[in-house]
ZADO-163359 format. One record per residue (C-alpha): residue in three letters; chain; y, z, x; residue number from 1. Coordinates in nm, 4 decimals. Layout:
fivex = Ala, lumgu = A, yy = Y, zz = Z, xx = X, kollo = NUM
...
***
This chain:
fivex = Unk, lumgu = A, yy = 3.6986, zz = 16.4398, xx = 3.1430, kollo = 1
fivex = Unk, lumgu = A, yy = 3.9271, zz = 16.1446, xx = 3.1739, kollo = 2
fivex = Unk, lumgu = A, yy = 3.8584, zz = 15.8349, xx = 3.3717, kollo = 3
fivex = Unk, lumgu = A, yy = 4.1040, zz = 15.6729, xx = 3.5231, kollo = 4
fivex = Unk, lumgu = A, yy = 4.1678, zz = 15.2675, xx = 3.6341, kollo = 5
fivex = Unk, lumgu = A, yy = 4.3676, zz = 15.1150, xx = 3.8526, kollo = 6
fivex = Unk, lumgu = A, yy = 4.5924, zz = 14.8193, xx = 3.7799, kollo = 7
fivex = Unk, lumgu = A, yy = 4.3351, zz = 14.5239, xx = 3.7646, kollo = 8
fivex = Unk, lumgu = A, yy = 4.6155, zz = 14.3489, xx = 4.0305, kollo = 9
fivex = Unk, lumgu = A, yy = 4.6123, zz = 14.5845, xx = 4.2931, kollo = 10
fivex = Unk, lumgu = A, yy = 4.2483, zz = 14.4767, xx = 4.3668, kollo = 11
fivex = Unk, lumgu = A, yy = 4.3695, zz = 14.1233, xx = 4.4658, kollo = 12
fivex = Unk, lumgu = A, yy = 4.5149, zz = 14.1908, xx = 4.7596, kollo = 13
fivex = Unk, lumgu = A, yy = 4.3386, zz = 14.5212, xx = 4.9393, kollo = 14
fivex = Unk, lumgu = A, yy = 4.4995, zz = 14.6172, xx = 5.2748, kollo = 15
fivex = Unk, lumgu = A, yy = 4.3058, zz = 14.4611, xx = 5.5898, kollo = 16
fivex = Unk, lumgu = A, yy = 4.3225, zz = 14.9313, xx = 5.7143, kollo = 17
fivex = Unk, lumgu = A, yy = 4.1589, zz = 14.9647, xx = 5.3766, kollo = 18
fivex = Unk, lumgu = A, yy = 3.8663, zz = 14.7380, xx = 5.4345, kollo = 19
fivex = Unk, lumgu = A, yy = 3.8053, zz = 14.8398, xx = 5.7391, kollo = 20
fivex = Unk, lumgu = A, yy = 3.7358, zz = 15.1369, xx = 5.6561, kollo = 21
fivex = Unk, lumgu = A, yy = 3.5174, zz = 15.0566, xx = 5.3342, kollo = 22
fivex = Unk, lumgu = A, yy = 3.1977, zz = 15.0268, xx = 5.5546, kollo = 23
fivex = Unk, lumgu = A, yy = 3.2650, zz = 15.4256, xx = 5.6741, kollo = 24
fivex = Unk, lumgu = A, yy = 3.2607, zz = 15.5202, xx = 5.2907, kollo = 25
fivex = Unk, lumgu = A, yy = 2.9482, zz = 15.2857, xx = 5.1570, kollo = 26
fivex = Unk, lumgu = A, yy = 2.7557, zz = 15.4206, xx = 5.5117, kollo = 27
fivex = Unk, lumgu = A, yy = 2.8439, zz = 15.7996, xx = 5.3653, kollo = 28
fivex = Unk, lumgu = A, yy = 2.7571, zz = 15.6571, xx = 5.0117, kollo = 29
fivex = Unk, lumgu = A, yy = 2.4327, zz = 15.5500, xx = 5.1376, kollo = 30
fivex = Unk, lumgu = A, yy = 2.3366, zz = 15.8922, xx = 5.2858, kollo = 31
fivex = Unk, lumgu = A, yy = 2.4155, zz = 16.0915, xx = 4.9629, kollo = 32
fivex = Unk, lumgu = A, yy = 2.2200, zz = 15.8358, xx = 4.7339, kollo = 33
fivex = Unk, lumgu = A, yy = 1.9508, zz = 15.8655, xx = 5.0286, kollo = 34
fivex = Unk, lumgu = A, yy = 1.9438, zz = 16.2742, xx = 4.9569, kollo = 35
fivex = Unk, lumgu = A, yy = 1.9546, zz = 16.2217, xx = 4.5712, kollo = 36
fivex = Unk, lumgu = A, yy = 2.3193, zz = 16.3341, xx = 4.4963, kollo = 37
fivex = Unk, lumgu = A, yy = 2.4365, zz = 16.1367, xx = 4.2152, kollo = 38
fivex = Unk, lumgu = A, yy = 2.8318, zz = 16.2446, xx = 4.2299, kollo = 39
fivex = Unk, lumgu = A, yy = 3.0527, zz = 16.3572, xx = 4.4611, kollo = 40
fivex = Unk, lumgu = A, yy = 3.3973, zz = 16.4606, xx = 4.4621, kollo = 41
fivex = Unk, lumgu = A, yy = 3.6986, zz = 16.2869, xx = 4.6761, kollo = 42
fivex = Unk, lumgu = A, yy = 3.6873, zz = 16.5722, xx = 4.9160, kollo = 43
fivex = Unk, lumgu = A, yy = 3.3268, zz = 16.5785, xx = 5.0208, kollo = 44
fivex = Unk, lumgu = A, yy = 3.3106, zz = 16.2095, xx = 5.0604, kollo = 45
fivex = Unk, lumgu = A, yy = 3.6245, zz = 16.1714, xx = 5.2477, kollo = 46
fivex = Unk, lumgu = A, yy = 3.4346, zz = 16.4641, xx = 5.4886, kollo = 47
fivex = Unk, lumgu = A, yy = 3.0811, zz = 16.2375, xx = 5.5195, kollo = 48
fivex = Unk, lumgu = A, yy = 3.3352, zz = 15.9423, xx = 5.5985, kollo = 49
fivex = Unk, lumgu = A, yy = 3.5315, zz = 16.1020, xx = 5.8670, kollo = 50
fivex = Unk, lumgu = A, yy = 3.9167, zz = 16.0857, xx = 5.6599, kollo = 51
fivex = Unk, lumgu = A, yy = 4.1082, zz = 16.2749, xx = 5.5086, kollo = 52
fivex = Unk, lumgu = A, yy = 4.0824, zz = 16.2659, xx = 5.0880, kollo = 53
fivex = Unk, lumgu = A, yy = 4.4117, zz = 16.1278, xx = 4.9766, kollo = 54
fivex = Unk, lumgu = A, yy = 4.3299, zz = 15.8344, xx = 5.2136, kollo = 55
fivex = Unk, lumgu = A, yy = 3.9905, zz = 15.7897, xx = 5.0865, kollo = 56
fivex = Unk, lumgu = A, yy = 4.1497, zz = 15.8177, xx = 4.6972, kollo = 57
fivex = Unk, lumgu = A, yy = 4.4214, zz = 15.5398, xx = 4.8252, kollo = 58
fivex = Unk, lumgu = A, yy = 4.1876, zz = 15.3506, xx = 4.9517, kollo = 59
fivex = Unk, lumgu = A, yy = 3.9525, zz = 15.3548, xx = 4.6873, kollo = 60
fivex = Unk, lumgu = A, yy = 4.2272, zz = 15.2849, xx = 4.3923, kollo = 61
fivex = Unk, lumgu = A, yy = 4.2583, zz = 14.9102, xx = 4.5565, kollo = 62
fivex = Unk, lumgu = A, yy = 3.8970, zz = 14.8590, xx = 4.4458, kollo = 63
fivex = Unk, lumgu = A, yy = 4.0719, zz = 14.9641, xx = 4.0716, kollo = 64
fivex = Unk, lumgu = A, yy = 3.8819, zz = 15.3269, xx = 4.0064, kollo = 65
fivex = Unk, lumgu = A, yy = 4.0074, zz = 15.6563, xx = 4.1117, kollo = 66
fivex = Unk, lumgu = A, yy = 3.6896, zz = 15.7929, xx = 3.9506, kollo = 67
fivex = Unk, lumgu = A, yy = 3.6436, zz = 16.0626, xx = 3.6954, kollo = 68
fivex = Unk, lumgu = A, yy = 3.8382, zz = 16.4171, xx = 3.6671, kollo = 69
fivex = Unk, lumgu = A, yy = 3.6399, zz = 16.6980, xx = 3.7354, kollo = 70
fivex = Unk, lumgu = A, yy = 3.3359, zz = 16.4873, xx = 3.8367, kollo = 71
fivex = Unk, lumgu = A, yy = 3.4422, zz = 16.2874, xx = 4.1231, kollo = 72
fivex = Unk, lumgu = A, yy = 3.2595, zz = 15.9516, xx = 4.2005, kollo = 73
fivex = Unk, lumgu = A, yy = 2.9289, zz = 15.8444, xx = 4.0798, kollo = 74
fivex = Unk, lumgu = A, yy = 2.7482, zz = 15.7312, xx = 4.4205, kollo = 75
fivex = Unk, lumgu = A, yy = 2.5364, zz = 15.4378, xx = 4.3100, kollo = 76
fivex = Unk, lumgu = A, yy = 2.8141, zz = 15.2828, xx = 4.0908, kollo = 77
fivex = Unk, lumgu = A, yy = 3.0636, zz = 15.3632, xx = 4.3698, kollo = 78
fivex = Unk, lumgu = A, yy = 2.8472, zz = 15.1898, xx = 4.6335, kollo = 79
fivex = Unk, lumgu = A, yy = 2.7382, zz = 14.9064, xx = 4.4416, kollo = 80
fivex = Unk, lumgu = A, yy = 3.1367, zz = 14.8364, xx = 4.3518, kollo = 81
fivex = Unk, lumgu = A, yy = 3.2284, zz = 14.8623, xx = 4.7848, kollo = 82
fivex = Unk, lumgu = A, yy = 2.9155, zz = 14.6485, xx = 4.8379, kollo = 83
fivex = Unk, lumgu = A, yy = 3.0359, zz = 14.4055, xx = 4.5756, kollo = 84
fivex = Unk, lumgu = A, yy = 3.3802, zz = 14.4359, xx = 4.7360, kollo = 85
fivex = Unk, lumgu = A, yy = 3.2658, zz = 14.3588, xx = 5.0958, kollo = 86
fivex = Unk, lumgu = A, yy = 3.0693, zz = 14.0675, xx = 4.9280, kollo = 87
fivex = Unk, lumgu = A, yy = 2.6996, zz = 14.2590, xx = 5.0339, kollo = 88
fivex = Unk, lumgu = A, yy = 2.5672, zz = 14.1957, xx = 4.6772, kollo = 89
fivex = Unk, lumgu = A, yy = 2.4971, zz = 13.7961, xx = 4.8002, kollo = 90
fivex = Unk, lumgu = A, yy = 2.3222, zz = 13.6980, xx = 5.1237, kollo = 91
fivex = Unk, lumgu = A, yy = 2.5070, zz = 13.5665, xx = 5.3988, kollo = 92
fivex = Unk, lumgu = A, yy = 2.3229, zz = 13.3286, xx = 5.6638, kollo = 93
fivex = Unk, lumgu = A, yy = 2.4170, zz = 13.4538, xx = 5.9754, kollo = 94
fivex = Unk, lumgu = A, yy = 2.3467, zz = 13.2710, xx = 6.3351, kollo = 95
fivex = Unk, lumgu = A, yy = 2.3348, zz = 13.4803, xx = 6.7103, kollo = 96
fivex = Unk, lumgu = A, yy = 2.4168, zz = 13.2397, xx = 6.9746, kollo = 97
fivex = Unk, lumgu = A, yy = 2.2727, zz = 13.3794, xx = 7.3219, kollo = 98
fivex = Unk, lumgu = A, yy = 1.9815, zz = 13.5732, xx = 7.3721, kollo = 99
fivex = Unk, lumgu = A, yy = 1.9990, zz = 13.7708, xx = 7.6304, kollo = 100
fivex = Unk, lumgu = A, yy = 1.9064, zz = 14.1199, xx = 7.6037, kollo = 101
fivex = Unk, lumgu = A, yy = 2.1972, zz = 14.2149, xx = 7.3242, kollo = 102
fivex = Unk, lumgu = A, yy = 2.1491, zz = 13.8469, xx = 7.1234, kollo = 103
fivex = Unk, lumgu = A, yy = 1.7241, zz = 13.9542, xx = 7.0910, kollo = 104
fivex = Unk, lumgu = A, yy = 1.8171, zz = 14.3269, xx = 6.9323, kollo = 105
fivex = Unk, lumgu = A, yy = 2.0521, zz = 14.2224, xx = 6.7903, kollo = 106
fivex = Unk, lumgu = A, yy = 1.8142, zz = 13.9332, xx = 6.6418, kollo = 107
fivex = Unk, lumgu = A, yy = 1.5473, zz = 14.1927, xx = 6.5973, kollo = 108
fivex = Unk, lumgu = A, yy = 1.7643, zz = 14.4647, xx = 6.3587, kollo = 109
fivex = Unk, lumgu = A, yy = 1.6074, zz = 14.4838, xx = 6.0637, kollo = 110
fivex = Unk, lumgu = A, yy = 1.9609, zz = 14.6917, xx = 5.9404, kollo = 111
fivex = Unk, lumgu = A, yy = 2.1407, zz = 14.2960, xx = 5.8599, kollo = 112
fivex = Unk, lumgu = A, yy = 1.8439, zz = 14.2497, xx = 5.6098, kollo = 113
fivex = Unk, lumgu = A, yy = 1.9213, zz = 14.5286, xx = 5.3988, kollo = 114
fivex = Unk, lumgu = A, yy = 2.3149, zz = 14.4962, xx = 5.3920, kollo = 115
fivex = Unk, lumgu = A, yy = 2.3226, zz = 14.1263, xx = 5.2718, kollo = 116
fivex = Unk, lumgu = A, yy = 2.2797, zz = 13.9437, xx = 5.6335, kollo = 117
fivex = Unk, lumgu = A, yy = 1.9943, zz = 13.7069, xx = 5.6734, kollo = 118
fivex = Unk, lumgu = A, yy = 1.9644, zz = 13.5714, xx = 6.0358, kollo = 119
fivex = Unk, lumgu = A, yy = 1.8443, zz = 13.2068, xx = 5.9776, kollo = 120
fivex = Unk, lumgu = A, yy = 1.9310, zz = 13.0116, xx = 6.3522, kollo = 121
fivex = Unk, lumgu = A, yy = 1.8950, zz = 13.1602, xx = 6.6758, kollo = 122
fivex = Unk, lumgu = A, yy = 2.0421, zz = 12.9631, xx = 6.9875, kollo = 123
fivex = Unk, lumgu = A, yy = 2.0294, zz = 12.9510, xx = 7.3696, kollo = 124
fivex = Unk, lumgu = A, yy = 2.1200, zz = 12.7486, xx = 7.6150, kollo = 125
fivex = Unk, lumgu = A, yy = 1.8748, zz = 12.8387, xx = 7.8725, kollo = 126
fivex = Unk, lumgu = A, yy = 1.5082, zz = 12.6297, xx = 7.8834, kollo = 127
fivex = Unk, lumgu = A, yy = 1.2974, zz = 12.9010, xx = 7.9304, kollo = 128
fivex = Unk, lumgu = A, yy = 1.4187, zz = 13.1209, xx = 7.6090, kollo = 129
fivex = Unk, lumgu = A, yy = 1.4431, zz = 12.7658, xx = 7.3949, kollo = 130
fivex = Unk, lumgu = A, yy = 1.1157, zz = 12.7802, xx = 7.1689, kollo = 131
fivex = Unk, lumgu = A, yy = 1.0257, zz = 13.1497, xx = 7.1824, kollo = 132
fivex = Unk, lumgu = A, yy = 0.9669, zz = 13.3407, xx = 6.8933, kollo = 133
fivex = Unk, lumgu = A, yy = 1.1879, zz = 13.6172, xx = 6.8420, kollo = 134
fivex = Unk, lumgu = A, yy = 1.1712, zz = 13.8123, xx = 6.4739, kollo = 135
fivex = Unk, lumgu = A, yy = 1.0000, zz = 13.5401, xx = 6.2913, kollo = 136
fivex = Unk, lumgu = A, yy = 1.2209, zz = 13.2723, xx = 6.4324, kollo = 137
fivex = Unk, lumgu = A, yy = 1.2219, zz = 13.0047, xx = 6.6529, kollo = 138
fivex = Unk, lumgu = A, yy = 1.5154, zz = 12.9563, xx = 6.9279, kollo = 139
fivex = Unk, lumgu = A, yy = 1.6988, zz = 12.6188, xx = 6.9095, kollo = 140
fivex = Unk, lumgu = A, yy = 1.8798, zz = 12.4781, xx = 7.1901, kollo = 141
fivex = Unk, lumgu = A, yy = 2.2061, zz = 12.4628, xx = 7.1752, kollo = 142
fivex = Unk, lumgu = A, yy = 2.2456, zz = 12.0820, xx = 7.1871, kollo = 143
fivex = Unk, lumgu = A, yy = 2.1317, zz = 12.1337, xx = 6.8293, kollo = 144
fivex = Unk, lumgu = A, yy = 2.3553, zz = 12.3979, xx = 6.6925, kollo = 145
fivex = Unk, lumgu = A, yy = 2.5638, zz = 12.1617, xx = 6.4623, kollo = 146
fivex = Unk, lumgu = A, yy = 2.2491, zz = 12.0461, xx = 6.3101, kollo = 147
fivex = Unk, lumgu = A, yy = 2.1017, zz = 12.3938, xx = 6.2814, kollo = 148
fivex = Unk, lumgu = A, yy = 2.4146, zz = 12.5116, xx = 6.1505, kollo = 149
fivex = Unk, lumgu = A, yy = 2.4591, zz = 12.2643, xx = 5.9020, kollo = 150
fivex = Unk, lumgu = A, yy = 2.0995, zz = 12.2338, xx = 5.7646, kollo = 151
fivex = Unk, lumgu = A, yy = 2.0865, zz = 12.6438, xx = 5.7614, kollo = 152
fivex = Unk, lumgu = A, yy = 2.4098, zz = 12.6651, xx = 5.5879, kollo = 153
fivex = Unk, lumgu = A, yy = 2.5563, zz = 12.8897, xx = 5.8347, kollo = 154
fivex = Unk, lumgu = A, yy = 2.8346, zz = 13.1107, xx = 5.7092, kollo = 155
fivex = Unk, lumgu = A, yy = 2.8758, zz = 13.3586, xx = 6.0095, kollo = 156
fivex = Unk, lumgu = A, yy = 2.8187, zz = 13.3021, xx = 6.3601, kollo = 157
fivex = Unk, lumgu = A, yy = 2.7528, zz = 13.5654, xx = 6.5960, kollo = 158
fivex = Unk, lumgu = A, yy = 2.8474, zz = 13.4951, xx = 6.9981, kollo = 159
fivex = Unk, lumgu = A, yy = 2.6376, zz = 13.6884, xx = 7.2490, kollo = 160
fivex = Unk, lumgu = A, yy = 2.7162, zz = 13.4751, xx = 7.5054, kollo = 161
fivex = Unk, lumgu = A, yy = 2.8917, zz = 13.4864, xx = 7.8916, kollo = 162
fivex = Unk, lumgu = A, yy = 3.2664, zz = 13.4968, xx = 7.8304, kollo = 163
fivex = Unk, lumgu = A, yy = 3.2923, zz = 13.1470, xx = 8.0404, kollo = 164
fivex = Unk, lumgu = A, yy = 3.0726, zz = 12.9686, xx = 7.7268, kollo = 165
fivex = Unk, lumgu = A, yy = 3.2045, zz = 13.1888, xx = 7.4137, kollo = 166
fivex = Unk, lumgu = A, yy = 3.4877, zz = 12.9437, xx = 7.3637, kollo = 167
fivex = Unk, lumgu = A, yy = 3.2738, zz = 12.6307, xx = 7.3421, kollo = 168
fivex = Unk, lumgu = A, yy = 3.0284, zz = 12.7917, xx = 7.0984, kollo = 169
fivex = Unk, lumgu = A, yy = 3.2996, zz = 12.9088, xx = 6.8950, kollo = 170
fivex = Unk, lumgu = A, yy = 3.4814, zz = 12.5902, xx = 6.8962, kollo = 171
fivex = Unk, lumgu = A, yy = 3.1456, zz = 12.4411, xx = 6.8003, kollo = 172
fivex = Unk, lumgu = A, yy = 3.0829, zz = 12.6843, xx = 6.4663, kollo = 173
fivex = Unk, lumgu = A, yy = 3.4442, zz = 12.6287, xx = 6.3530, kollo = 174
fivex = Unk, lumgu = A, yy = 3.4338, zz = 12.2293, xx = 6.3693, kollo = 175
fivex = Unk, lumgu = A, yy = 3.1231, zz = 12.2555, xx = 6.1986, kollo = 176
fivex = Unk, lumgu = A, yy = 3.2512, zz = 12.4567, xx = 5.9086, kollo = 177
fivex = Unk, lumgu = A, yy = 3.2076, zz = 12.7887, xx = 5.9988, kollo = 178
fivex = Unk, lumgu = A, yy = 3.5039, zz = 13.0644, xx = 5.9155, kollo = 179
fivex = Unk, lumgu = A, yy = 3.3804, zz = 13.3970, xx = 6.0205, kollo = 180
fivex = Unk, lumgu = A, yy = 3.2738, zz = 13.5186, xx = 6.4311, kollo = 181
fivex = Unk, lumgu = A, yy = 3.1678, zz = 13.7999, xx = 6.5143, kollo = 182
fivex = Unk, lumgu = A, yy = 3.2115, zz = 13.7794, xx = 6.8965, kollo = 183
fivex = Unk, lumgu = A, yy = 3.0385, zz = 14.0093, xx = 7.1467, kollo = 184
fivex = Unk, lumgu = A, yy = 3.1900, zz = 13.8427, xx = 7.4562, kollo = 185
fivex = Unk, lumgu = A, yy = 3.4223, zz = 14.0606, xx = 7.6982, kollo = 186
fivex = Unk, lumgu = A, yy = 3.6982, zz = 13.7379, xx = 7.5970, kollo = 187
fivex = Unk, lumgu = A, yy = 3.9533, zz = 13.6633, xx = 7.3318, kollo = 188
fivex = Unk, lumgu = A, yy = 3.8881, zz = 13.3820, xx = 7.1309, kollo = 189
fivex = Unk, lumgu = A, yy = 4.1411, zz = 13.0968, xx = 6.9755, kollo = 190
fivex = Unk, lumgu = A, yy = 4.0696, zz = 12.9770, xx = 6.6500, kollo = 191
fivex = Unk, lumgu = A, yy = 4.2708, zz = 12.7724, xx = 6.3545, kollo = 192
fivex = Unk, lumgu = A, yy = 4.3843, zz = 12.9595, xx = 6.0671, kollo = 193
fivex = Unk, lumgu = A, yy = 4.1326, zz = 13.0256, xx = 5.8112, kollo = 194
fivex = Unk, lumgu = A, yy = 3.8610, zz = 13.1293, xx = 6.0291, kollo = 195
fivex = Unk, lumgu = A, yy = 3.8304, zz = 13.5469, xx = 6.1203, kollo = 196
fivex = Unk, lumgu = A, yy = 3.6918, zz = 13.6669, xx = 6.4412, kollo = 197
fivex = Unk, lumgu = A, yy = 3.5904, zz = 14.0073, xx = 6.4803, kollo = 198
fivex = Unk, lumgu = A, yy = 3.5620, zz = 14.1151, xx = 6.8714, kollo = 199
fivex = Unk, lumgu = A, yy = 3.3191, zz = 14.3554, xx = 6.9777, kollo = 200
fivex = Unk, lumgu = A, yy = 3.3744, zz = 14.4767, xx = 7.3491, kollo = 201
fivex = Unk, lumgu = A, yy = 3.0976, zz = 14.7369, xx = 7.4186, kollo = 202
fivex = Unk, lumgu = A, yy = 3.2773, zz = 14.7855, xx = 7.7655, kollo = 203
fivex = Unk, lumgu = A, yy = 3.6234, zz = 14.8708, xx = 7.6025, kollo = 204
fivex = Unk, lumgu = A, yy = 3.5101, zz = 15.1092, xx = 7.4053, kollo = 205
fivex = Unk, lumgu = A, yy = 3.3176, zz = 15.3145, xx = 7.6828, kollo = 206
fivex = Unk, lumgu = A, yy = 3.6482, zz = 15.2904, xx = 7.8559, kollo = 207
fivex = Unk, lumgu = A, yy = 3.8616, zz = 15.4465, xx = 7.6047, kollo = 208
fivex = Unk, lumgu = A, yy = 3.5861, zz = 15.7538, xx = 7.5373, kollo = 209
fivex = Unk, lumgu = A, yy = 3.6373, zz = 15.7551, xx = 7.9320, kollo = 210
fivex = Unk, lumgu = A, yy = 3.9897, zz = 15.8000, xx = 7.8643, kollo = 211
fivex = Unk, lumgu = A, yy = 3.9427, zz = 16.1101, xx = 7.6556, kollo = 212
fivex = Unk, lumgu = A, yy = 3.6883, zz = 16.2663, xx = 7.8539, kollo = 213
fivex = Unk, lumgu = A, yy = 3.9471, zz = 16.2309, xx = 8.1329, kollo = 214
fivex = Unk, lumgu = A, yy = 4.2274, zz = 16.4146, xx = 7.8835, kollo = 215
fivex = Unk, lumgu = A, yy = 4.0104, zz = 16.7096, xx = 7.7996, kollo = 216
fivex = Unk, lumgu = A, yy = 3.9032, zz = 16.7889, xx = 8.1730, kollo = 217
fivex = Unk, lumgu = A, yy = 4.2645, zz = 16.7878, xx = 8.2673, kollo = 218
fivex = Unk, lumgu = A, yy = 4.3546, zz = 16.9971, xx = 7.9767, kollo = 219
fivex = Unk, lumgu = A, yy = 4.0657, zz = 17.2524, xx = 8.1061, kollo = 220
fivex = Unk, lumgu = A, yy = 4.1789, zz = 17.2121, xx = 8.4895, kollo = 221
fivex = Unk, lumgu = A, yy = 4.5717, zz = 17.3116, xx = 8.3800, kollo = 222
fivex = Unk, lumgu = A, yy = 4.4894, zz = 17.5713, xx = 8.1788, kollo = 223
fivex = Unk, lumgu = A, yy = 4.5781, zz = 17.3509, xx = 7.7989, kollo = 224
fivex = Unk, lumgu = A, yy = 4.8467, zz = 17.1299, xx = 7.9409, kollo = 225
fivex = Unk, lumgu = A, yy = 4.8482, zz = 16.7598, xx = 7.8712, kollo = 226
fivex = Unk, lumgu = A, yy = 4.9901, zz = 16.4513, xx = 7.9175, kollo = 227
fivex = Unk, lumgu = A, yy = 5.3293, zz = 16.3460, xx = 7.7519, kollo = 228
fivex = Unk, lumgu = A, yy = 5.2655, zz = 16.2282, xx = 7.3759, kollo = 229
fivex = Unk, lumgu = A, yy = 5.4813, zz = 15.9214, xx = 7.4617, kollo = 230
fivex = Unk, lumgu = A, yy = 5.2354, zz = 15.8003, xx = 7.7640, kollo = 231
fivex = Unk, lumgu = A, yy = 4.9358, zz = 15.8845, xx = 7.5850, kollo = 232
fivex = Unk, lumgu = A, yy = 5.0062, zz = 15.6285, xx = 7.3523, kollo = 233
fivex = Unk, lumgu = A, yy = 5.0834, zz = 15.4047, xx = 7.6232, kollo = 234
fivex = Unk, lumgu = A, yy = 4.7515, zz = 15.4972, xx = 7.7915, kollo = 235
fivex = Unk, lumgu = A, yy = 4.5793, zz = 15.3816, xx = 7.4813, kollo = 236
fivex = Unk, lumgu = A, yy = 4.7652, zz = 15.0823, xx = 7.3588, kollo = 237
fivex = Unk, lumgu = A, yy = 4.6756, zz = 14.9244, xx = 7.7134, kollo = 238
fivex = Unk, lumgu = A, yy = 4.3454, zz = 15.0997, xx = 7.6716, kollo = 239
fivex = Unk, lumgu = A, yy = 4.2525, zz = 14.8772, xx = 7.3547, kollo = 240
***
């Protein structure tokens, strides 16, 4: 059994597709160490992920292992090398600005804990949420979110907010050092370069599973038939 490395270089520069995907393999990772399976081969845990295997093995030979021949992957080194990867092996002070009824879960999952995010501020502008206790912590107002952000060493900043105010609190994290949104707001943000926002829109994503749902019960209603493959892709680039 021969095991086989990468070039050391081609983990210096992994493809933004490739790490996007990275959280689909350490989730399937996770599941088999969970069951006790200590190895698994390309084509099992390309199925748990949802791809197909010679993406996965791509994919994988950025992070400078293809594994071992005739064994596959060992699942807790394999895990622990994507967590390393995605920087989960060091704790990362997180902050959730708005709590309405998505900022509290989203304050109360105890999932961030256990994947390297620590939530250390919560902030809201409203009088009557300012003070509460929510998971341990105590809501700030948000005339003190430089100061909270600051003294907490805030790295990532998480926007539950009204689209009309996610600008302003985003504008807020970045002058105060912060590089990395996650933003929950039905907006698009503007930011300098060097900071990353990642946009979560609940809404669009219903929408496009409406899309499909809409697909298949025309396909049933014409007997198979379906829409052109040139405006389906239009459908779902305007979709997204």
């Amino acid at each position: 059994m021969t095991s086989l490395t990468a070039d050391p270089a081609a983990r210096r520069d992994i493809p933004d597709a490739t790490v996007a995907r990275l959280p689909e393999y350490l989730r399937a990772l996770t599941g088999l160490a969970e069951r006790g399976i200590s190895s698994v081969s390309s084509e099992e845990l390309a199925a748990a992920a949802g791809v197909r295997s010679a993406k996965l093995r791509k994919d994988l030979s950025h992070l400078g292992s293809y594994g071992v021949r005739g064994v596959g992957y060992e699942v807790e080194f394999l895990a622990y090398e994507i967590s390393r990867q995605l920087g989960l092996t060091q704790d990362w002070p997180v902050a959730i600005v708005g709590l309405g009824n998505l900022g509290h879960a989203l304050a109360a999952y105890s999932g961030f804990a256990t994947r390297g995010f620590r939530v250390v501020a919560l902030l809201d502008r409203d009088p009557e949420v300012v003070g509460r206790q929510i998971a341990g912590l105590t809501v700030s107002a948000m005339a003190d979110l430089e100061q909270v952000a600051s003294e907490r060493r805030v790295a990532i900043g998480v926007i539950a907010t009204p689209a009309a105010s996610a600008q302003d609190v985003c504008d807020r994290f970045v002058a105060v050092g912060v590089r990395s949104v996650l933003n929950f707001a039905p907006c698009v943000l503007t930011v300098p370069d060097g900071v990353d926002v990642r946009k979560v829109d609940l809404s669009t994503e219903l929408q496009i599973l409406a899309f499909h749902e809409q697909r298949k019960a025309l396909a049933e209603r014409t007997g198979g038939a379906s829409l052109p493959a040139a405006a389906v892709a239009a459908l779902q680039e305007v979709a997204q």
